[in-house]
N, C-alpha and C positions, 0 to 999 in steps of 0.2 A: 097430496092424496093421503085420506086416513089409512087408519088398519082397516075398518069399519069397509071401505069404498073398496081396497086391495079384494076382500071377498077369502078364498082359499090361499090365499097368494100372498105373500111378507115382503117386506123393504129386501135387498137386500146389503148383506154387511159390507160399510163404506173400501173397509180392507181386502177386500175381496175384490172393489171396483178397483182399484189402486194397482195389483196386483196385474189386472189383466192391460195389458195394451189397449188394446180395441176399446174397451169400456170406461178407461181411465182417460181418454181423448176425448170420448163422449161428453162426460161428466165435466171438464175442463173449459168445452165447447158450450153444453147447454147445463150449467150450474142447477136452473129452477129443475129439470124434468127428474121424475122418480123414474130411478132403473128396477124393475123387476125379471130379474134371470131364473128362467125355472129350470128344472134339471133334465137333465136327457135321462129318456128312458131304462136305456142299459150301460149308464156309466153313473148310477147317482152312487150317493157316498153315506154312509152313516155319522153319526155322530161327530166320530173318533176321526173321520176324512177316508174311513176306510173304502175300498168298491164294495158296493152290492151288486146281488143278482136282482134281475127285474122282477117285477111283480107277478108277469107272466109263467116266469119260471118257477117261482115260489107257487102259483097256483096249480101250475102242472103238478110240481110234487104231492101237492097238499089232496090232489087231485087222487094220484097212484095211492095215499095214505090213506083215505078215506074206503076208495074201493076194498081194500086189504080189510079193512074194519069192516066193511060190507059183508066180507066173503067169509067171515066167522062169526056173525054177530047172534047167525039164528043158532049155532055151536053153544055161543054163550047164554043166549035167552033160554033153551033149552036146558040150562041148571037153574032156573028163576030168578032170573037176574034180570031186571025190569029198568033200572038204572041206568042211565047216558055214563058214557065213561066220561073222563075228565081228561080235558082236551089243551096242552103248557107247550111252552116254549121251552127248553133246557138250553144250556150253554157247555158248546166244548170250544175245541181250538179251533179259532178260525171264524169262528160265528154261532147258530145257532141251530139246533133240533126240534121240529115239531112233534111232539110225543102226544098217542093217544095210548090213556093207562086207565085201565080196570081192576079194582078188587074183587073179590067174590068172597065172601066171608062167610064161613058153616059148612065148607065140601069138603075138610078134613083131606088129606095125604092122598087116600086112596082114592075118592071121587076127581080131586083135582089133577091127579095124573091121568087120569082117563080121559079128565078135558084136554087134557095136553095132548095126548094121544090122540085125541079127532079134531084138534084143531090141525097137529100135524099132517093128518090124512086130506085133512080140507086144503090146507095152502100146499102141501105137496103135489097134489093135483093139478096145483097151476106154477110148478115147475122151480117154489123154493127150495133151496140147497136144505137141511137139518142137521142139526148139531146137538142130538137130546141125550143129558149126561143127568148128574146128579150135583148134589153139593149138600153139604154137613146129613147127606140120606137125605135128601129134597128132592122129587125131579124137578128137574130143569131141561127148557126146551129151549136153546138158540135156531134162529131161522132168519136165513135175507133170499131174499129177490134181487139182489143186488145194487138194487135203490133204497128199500128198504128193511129194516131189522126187527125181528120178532124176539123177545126174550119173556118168557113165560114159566111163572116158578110157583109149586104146590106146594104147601105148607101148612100144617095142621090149622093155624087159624085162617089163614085167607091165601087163595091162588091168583098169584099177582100177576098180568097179562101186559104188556109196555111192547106197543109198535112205532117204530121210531123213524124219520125220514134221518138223510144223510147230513151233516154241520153245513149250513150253507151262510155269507154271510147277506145276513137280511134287514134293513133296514127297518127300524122302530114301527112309524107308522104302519107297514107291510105286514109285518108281524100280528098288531094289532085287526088289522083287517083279514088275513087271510086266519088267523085264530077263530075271531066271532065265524066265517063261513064253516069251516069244518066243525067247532062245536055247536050248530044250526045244522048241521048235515047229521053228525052225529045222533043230536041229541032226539030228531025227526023218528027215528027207526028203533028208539027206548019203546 
């Protein structure tokens, strides 16, 4: 069988049939036939052989992420901010963070703590914890739902907004997919 005939679907590595009992009898049994093993749903592996979470879960969260973004965006359009935020993957321990991050550039200190203050008002309502300090005279707003994390910082040139899902690890392709849906979710409501 080609790559070509496989479709979505790849040989798989002969050491890996080797490896398994059951599949290494096969292969010994019927030399000619191509083995293709696809992956269980909530035990695949990244790269590295590490576990992932399913795709399912990974959309749930991206799910909770997105609504968050929903429930302050008319907050932020209402400083003129007409712009899709920018929609990455980040890396901590363990795996990986979906981060939705926004600039706003021109609100100067004082306007931009005001943002901060009604966006506090806005996610406080639905029951975020707040942690709003300061840093070198900046406010700063920390905030979780306890899925998710809000850190939001004003500063004379731009008031920097980063809602963040929890390190989860995520397989590549997954990543790649649920990215394009949130930034297609996002980018719908600019």
């Amino acid at each position: 069988m080609t790559d070509e005939e496989l479709g979505p679907y790849r040989k798989v590595d002969q050491a890996v049939v080797e490896r398994d009992r059951f599949w290494a009898q096969v292969r010994r049994r019927h030399p000619d036939v191509d083995i293709v093993l696809l992956e269980p749903a909530g035990d695949a592996e990244d790269a590295l052989g590490q576990p992932t979470v399913a795709i399912e879960t990974v959309r749930s969260v991206a799910d909770e992420l997105t609504q968050a973004w929903r429930s302050i965006v008319s907050v932020v359009a209402d400083r003129g901010s007409v712009q899709a935020p920018a929609v990455r993957w980040g890396i901590g321990a363990g795996g990986h963070a979906l981060l939705v991050e926004k600039a706003l550039q021109g609100l100067g200190s004082h306007a931009g703590a005001g943002l901060l203050r009604d966006i506090a008002f806005r996610i406080g309502a639905d029951g975020w914890r707040m942690r709003p300090t300061t840093r070198d005279d900046r406010p700063l707003l920390r905030a979780t739902n306890g899925l998710l994390d809000l850190q939001a910082e004003a500063g004379a040139g731009a008031t920097v907004l980063t809602l963040a899902t929890g390190v989860m690890p995520v397989a590549e392709a997954d990543r790649v997919v649920v990215r394009a849906d949130v930034r297609g979710e996002v980018e719908s409501w600019a």
